[in-house]
Backbone bond lengths (Angstrom), bond angles and torsions (degrees), N, CA, C in turn:
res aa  C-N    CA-C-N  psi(-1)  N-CA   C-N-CA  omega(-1)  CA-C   N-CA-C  phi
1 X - - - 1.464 - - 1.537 108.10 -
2 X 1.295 119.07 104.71 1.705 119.34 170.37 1.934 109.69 -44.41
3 X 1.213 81.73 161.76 1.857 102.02 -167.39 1.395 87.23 -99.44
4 X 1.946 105.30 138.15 1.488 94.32 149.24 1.576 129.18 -71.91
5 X 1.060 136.22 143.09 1.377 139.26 135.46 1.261 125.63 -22.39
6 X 1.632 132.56 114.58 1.284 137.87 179.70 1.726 109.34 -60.95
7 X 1.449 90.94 130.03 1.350 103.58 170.75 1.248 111.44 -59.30
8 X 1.795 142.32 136.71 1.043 139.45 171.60 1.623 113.28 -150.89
9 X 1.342 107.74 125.29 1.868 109.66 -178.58 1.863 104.00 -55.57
10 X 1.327 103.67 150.62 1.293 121.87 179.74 1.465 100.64 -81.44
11 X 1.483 128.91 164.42 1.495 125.75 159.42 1.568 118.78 -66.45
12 X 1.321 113.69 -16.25 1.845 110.77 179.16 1.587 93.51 -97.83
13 X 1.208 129.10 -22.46 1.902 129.23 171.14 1.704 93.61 -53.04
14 X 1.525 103.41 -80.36 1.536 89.73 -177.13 1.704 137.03 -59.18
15 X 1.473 93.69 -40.60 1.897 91.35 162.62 1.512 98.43 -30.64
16 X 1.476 125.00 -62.53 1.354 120.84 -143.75 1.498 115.79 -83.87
17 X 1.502 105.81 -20.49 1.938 119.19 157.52 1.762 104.88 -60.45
18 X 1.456 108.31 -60.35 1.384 97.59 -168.34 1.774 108.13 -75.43
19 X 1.122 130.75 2.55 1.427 135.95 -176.68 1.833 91.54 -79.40
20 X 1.555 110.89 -54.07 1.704 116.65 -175.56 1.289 119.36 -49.19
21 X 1.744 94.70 -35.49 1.705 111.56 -173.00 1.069 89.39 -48.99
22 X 1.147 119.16 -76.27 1.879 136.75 -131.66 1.935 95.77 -65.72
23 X 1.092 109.77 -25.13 1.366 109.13 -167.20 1.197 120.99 -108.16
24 X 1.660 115.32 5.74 1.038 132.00 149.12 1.669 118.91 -87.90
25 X 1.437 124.60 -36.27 1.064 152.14 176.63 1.675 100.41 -55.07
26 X 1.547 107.45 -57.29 1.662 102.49 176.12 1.273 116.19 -95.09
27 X 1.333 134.11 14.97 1.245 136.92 147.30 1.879 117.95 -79.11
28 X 1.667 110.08 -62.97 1.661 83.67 155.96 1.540 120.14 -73.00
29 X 0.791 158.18 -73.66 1.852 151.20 -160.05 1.496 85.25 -7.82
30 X 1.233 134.83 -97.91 1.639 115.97 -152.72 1.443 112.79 -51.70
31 X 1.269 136.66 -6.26 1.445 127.23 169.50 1.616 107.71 -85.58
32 X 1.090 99.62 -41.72 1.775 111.23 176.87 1.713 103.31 -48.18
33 X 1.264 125.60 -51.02 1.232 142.21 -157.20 1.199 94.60 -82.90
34 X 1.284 124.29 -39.90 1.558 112.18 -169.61 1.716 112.35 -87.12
35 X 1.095 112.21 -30.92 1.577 119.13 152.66 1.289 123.71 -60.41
36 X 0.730 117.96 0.67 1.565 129.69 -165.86 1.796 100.81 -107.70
37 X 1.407 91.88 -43.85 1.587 103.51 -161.12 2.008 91.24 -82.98
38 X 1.205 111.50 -31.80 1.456 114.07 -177.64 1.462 111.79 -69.20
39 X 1.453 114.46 -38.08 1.308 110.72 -173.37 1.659 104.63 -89.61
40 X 1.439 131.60 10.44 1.470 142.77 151.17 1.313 104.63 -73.56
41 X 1.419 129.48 -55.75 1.528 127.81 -160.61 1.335 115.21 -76.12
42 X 1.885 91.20 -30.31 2.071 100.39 165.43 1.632 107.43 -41.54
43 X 1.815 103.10 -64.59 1.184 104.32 -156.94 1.853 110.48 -64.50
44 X 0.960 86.70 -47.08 1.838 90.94 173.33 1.589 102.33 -41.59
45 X 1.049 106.95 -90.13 1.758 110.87 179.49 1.731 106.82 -22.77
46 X 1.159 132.93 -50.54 1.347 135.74 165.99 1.235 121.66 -50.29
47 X 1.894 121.55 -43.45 1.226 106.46 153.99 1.534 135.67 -56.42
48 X 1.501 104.72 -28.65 1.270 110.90 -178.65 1.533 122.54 -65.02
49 X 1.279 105.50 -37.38 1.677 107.20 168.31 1.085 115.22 -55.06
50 X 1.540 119.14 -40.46 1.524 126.56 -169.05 1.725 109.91 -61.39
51 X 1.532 93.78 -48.91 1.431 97.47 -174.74 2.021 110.57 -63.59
52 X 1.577 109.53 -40.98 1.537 106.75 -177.49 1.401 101.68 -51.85
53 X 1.513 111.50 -39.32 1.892 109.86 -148.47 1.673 88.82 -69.88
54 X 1.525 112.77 -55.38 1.909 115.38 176.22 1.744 100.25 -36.78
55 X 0.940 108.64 -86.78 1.437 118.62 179.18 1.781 126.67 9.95
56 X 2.120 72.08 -79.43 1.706 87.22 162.95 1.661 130.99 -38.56
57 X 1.641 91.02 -62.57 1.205 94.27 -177.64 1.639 129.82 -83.03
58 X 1.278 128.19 9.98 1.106 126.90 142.23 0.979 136.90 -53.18
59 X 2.196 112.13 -55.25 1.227 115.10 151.78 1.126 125.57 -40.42
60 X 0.885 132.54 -40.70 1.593 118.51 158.09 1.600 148.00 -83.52
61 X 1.307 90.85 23.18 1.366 115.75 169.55 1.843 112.90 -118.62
62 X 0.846 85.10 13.87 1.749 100.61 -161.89 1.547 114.43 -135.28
63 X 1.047 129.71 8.21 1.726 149.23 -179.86 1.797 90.75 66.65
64 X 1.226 127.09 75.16 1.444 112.15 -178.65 1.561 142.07 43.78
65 X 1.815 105.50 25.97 1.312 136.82 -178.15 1.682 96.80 -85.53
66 X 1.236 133.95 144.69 1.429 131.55 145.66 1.842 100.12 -95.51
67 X 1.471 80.24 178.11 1.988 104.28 178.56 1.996 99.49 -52.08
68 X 1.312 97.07 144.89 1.627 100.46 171.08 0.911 120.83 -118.78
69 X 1.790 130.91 122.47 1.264 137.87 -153.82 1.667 116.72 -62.99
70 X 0.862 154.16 -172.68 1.220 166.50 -150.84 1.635 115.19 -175.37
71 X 1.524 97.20 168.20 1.572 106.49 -175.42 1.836 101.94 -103.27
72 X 1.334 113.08 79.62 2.053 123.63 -171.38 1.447 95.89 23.17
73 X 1.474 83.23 110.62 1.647 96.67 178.16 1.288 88.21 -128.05
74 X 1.544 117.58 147.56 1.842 134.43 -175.25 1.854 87.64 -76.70
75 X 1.639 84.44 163.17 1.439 81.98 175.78 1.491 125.74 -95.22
76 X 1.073 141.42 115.25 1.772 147.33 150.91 1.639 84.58 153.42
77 X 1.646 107.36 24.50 2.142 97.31 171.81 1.469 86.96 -77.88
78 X 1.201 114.60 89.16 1.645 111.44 144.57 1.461 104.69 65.69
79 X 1.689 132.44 -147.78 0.948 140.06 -172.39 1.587 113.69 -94.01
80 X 1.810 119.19 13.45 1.267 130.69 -142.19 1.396 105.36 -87.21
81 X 1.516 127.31 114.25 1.326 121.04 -168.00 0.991 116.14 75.84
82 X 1.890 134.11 145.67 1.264 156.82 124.33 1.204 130.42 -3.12
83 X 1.505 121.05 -2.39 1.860 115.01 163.55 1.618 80.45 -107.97
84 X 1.710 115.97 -41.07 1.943 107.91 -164.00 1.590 109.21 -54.62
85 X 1.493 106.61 -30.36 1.297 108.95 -170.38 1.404 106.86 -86.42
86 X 1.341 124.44 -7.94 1.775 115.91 -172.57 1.766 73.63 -101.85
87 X 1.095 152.20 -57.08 1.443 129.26 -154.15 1.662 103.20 -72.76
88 X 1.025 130.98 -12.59 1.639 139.39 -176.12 1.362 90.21 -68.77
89 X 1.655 115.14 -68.45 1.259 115.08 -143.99 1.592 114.87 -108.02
90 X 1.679 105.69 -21.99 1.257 114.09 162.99 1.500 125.39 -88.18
91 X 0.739 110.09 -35.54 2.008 124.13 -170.87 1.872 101.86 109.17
92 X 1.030 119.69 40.52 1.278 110.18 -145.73 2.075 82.26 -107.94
93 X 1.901 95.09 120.22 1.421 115.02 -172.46 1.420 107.65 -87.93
94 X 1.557 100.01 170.89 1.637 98.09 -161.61 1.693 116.44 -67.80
95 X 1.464 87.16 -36.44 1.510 100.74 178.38 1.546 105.47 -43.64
96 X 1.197 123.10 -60.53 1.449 120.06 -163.79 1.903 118.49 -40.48
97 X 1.632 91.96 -23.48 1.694 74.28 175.27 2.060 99.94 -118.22
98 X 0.994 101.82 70.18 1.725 115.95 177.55 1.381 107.22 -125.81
99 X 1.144 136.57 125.09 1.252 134.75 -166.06 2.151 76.15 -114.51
100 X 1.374 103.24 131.71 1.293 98.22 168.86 1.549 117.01 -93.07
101 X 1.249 105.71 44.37 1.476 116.28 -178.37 1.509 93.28 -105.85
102 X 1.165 124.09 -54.32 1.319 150.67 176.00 1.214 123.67 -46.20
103 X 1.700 108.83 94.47 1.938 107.48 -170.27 1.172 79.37 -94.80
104 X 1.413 160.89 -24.84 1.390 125.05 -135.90 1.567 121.48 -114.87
105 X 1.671 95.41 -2.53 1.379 102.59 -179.07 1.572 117.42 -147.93
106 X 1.041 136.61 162.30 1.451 129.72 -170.00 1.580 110.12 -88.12
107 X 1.246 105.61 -15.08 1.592 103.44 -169.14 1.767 88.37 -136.83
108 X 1.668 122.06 152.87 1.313 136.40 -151.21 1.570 98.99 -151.65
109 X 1.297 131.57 -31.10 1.182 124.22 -173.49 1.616 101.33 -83.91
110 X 1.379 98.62 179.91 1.868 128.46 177.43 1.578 113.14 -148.31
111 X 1.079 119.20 121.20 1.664 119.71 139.55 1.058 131.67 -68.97
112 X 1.576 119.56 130.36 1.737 122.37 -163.50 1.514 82.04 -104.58
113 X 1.492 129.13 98.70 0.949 122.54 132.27 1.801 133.82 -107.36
114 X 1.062 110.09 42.91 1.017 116.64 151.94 1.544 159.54 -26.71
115 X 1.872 101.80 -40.31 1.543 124.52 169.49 1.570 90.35 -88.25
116 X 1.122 119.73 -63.81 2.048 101.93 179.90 1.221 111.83 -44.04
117 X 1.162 117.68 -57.23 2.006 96.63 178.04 1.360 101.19 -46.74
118 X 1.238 109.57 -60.31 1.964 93.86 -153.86 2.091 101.35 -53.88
119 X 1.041 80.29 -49.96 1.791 92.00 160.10 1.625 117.45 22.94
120 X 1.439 67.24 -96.38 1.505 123.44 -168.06 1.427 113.06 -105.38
121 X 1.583 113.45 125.90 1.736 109.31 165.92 1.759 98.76 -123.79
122 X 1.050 116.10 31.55 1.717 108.68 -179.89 1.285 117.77 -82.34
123 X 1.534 126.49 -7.09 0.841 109.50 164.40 1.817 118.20 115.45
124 X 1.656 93.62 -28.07 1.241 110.82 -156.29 1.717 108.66 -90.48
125 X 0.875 122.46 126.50 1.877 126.19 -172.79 1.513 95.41 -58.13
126 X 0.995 124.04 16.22 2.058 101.25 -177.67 1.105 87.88 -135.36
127 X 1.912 139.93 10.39 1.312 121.74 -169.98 1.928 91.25 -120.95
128 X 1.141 96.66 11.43 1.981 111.87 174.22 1.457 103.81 -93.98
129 X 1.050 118.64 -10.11 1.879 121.76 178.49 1.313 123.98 -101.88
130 X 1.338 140.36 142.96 1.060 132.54 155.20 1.566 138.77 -35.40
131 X 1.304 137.27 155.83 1.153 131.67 148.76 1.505 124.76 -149.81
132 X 1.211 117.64 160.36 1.243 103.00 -157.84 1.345 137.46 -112.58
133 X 1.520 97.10 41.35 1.664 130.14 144.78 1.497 101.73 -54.92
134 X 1.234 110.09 -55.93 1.506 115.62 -166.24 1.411 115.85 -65.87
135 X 1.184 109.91 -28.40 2.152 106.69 -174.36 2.046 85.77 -102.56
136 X 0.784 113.18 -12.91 1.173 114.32 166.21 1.211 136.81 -40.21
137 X 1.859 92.83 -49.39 1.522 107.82 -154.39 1.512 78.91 -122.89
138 X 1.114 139.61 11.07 1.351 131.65 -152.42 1.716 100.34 -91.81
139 X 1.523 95.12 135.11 1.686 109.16 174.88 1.430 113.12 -61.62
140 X 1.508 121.95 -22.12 1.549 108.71 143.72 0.968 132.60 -133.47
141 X 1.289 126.63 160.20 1.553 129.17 -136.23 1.411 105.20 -81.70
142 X 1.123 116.81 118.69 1.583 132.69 144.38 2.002 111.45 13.98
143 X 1.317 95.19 -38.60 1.400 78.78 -175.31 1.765 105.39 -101.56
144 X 1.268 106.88 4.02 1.929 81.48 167.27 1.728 108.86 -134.31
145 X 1.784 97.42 44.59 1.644 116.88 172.95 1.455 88.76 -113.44
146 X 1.890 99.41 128.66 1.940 114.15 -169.98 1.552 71.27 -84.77
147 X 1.475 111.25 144.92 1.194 124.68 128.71 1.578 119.15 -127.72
148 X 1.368 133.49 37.41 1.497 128.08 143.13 1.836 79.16 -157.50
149 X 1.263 94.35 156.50 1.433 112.65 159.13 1.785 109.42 -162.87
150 X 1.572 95.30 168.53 1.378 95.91 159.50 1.396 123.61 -36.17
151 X 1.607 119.31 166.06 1.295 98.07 169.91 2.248 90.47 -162.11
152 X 1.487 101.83 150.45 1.132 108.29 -155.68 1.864 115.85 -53.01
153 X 1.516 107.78 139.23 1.680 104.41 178.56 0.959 127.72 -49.89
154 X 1.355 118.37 -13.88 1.621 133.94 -177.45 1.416 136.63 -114.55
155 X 1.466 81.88 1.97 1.809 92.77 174.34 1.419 130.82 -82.66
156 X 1.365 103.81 -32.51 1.671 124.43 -150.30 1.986 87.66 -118.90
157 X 1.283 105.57 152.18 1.419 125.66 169.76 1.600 93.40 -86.79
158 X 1.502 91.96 169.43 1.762 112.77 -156.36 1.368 95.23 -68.30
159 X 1.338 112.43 -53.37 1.825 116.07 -156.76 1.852 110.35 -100.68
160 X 1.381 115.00 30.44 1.410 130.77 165.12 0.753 124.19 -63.70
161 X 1.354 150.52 80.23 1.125 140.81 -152.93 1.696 114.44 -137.63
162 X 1.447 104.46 47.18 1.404 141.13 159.35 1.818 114.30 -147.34
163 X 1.297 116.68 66.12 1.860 120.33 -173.28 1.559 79.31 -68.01
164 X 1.101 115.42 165.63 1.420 140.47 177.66 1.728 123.07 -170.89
165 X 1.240 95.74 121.34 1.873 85.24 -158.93 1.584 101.14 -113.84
166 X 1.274 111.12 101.56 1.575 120.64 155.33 1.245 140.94 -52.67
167 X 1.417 97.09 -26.87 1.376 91.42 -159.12 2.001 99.50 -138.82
168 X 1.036 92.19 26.96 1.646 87.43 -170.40 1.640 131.35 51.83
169 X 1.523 107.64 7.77 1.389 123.09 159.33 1.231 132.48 -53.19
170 X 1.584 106.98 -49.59 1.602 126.92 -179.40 1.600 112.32 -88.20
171 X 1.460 99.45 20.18 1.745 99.65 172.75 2.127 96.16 -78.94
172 X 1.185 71.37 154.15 2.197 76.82 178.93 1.754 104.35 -70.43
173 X 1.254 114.15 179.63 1.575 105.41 -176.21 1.959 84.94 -149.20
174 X 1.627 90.92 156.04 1.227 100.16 -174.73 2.290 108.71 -54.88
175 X 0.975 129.04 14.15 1.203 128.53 174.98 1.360 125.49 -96.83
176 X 1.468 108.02 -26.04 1.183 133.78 -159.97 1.425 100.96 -78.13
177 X 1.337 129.98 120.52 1.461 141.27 -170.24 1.582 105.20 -62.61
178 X 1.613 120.74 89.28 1.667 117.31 171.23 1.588 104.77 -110.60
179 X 1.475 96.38 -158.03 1.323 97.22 -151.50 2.251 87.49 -115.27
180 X 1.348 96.29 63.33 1.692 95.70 -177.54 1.704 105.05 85.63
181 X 1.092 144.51 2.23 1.472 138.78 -166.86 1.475 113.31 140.33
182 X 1.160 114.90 -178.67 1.743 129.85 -137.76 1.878 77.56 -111.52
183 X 0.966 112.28 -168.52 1.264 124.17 -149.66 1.788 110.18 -165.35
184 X 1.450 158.41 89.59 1.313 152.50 -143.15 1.425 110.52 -153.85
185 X 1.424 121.10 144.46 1.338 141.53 164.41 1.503 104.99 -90.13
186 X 1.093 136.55 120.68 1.228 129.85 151.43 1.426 117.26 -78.43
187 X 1.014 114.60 165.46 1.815 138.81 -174.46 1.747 110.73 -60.84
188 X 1.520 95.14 -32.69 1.964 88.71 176.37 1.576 93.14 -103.33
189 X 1.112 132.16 62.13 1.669 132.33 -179.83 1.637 122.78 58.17
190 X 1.433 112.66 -26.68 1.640 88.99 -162.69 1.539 115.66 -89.20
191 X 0.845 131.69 166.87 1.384 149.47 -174.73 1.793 128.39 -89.82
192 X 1.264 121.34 112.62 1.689 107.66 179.24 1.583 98.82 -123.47
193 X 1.129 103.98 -165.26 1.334 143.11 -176.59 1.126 135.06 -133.71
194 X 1.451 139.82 79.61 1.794 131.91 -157.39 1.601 91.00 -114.51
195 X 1.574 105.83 144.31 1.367 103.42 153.22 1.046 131.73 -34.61
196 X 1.820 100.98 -60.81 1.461 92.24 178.40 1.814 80.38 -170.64
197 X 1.521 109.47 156.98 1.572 123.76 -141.77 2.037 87.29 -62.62
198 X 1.273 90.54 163.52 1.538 131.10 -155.91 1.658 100.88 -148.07
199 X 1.668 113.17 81.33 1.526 95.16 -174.49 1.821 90.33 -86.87
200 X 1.110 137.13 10.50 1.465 108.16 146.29 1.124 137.63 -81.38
201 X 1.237 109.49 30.17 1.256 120.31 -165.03 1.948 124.92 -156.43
202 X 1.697 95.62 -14.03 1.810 105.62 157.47 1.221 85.36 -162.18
203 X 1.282 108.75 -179.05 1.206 159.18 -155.95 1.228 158.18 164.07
204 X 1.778 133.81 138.72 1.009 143.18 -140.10 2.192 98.72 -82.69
205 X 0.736 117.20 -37.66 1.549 128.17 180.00 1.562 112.29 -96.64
206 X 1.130 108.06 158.27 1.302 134.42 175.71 1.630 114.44 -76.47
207 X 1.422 108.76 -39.95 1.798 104.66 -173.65 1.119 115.26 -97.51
208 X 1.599 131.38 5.51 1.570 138.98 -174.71 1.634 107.83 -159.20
209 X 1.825 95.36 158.67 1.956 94.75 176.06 1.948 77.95 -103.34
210 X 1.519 117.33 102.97 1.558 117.48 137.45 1.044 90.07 -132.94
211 X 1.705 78.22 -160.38 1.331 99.97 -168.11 1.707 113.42 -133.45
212 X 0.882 142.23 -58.62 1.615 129.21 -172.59 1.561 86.17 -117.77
213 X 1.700 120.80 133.64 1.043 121.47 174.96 1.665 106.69 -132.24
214 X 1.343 112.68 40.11 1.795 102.44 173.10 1.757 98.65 72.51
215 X 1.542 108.52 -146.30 1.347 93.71 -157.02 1.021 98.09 -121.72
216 X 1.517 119.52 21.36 1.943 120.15 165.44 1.770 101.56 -116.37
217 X 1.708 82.56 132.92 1.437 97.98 163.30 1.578 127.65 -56.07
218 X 1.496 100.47 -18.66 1.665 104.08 -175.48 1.529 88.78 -133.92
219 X 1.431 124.94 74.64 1.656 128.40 -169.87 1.230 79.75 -94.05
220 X 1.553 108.64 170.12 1.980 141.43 172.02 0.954 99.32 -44.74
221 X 1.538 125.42 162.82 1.583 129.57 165.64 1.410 110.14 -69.74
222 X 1.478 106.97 -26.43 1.504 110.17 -160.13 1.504 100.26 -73.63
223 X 1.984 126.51 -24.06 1.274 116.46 -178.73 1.650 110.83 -81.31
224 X 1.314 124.49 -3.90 1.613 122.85 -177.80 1.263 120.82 -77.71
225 X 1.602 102.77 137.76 1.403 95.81 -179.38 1.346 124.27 -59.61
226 X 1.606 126.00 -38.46 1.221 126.21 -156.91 1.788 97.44 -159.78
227 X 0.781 118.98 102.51 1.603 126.60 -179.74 1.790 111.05 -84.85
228 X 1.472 100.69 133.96 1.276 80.59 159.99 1.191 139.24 -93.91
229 X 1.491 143.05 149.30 1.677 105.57 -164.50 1.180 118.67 -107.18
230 X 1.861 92.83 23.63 2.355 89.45 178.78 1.471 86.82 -94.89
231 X 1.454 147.65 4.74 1.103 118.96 -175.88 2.184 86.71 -95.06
């Protein structure tokens, strides 16, 4: 009785298997990537709650004081800076301010305190912070005043772990490699996600929705980026 002959692929059979691979391979990769990038912005957005809910409750352990920024202090220096002071007084872990988008640095967030400096010129480290007389009384509402956001890959050194943004410099810019959109704490705690900023819709000050106004918190209309005009 003759033997069969072993089945065996030709060299143009497999060219034409590994040709399918590849074109299956670059048909999912951008779905892979974009799931990938969603389940980064989850986690970010998750830090961000963490940080509003800390936030809150400091201010209220503090007569309506938030955390007070510092000059980049490493993290566990003592009470030094606004993440040292939420892990002092909150339990608040390192992870919480890591955006896992972020290879290049250990810490990813910023504090917009910005209107307290202009504020305040006394001099004094607790008159650089918010409090919340101020979002209180504020001509816009608490919930679309940033007080933490992303903040750019290239601004801040690796082991900073007090970002603090004065000047609206260290906001991220549409170039900056994220995970689909920006990432923010608002001022009454909760947390969003924008493509990319919407000053009709938050903002760095208390008396207007813009956005970069020169070096007054209450600058001319003529220096705002984008006014809104129901206020």
């Amino acid at each position: 009785m003759p033997r069969k002959s072993a089945t065996c692929f030709t060299l143009i059979e497999l060219l034409v298997v590994i040709a399918i691979i590849a074109i299956l391979a670059g048909m999912l990769l951008p779905a892979l990537n974009r799931a990938r990038d969603a389940a980064k912005a989850t986690n970010c957005l998750g830090n961000m709650k963490q940080i509003g809910m800390m936030m809150a409750m400091y201010q209220e352990g503090f007569r309506g004081t938030y955390p007070t920024p510092e000059n980049a202090p490493d993290w566990e220096d003592g009470v030094r800076g606004w993440t040292n002071q939420l892990r002092v007084n909150q339990g608040a872990q390192k992870q919480f301010f890591h955006c896992p988008a972020d290879a290049e640095r250990d810490f990813s967030y910023s504090m917009n305190v910005h209107e307290p400096w202009i504020r305040h010129q006394s001099g004094m480290a607790r008159d650089y912070s918010w409090r919340q007389v101020l979002l209180e009384r504020a001509r816009v509402g608490a919930a679309g005043i940033i007080l933490v956001e992303e903040s750019r890959s290239d601004f801040f050194t690796k082991t900073d772990s007090d970002q603090d943004n004065y000047t609206q410099n260290a906001a991220p810019y549409k170039q900056d490699p994220r995970h689909g959109g920006f990432t923010f704490c608002m001022a009454d705690g909760h947390a969003e996600k924008f493509k990319e900023y919407d000053f009709d819709r938050v903002t760095y000050y208390t008396d207007r929705l813009s956005g970069w106004l020169g070096t007054s918190w209450s600058a001319s209309e003529s220096n705002t980026v984008k006014d809104n005009s129901r206020q």
